[in-house]
C-alpha positions in Angstrom: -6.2 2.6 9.8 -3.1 0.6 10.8 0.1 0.7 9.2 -0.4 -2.9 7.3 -3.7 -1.2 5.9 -1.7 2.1 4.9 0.0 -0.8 2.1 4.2 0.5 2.8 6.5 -1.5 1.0 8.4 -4.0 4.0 11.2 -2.2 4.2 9.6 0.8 5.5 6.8 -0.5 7.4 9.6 -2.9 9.5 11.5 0.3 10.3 8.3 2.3 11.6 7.5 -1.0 14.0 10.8 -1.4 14.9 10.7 2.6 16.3 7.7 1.5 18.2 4.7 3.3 16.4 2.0 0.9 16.5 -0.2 3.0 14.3 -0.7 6.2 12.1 -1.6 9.5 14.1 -4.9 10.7 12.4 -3.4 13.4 10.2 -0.6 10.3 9.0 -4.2 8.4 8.5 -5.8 11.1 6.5 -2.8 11.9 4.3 -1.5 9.3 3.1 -4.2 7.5 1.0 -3.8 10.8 -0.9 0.0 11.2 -0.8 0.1 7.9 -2.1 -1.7 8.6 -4.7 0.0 11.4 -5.8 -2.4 13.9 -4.9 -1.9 17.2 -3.9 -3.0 18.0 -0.3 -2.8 20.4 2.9 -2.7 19.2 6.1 -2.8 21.0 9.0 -2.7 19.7 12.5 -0.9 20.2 16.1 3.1 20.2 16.6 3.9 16.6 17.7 1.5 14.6 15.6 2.9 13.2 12.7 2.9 15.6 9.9 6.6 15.1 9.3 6.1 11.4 8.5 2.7 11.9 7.1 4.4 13.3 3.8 7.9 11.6 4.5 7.3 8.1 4.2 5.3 8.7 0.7 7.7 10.9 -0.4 10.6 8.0 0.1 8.6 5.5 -1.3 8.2 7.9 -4.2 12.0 8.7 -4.7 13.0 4.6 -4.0 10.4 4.1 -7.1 12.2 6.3 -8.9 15.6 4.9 -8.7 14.4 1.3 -9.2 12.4 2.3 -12.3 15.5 4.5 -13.6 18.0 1.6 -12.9 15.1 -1.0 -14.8 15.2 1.3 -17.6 19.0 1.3 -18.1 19.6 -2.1 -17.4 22.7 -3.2 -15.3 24.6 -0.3 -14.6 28.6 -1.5 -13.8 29.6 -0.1 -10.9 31.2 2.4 -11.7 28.4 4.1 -13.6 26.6 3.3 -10.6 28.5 5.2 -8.0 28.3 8.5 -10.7 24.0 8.2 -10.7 23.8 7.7 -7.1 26.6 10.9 -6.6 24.2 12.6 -9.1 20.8 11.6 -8.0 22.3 12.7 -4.0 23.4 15.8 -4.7 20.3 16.8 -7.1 18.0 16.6 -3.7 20.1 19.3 -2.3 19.3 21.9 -5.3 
């Protein structure tokens, strides 16, 4: 599997090339079809070899799809309004 065939939105897939991966470890591979998906999973595998990002990246395009929906649902926010959901949404991560 390459990184075009693991379907990440542009603006993380530029970011991973630009780092110098030129494609998934096997456990990134293996897990992300299923991340992706929203599927539960385990994955075990050595230190070094790309667990972190194997639940990182769908896990950011997860909370990015969340904001864009919430924003879509509400409309334009002014900003204002803005600054209080992003102060919000920040500090919830950290509960």
């Amino acid at each position: 599997m390459t990184f075009d065939e693991a379907s990440m939105p542009e603006y993380i897939l530029s970011e991973v090339l630009k780092q110098g991966f030129d494609k998934p470890t096997p456990i990134q591979s293996q897990g992300w079809p299923m991340a992706l998906k929203g599927k539960n999973m385990v994955g075990i595998s050595a230190t070094g070899s790309g667990k972190t990002l194997a639940f990182l990246l769908p896990a950011m395009i997860h909370i990015n799809a969340q904001v864009r929906d919430f924003l879509l649902f509400f409309g334009k926010l002014d900003l204002l309004s803005f600054k209080c959901f992003v102060r919000l949404f920040s500090a919830s991560h950290f509960l």
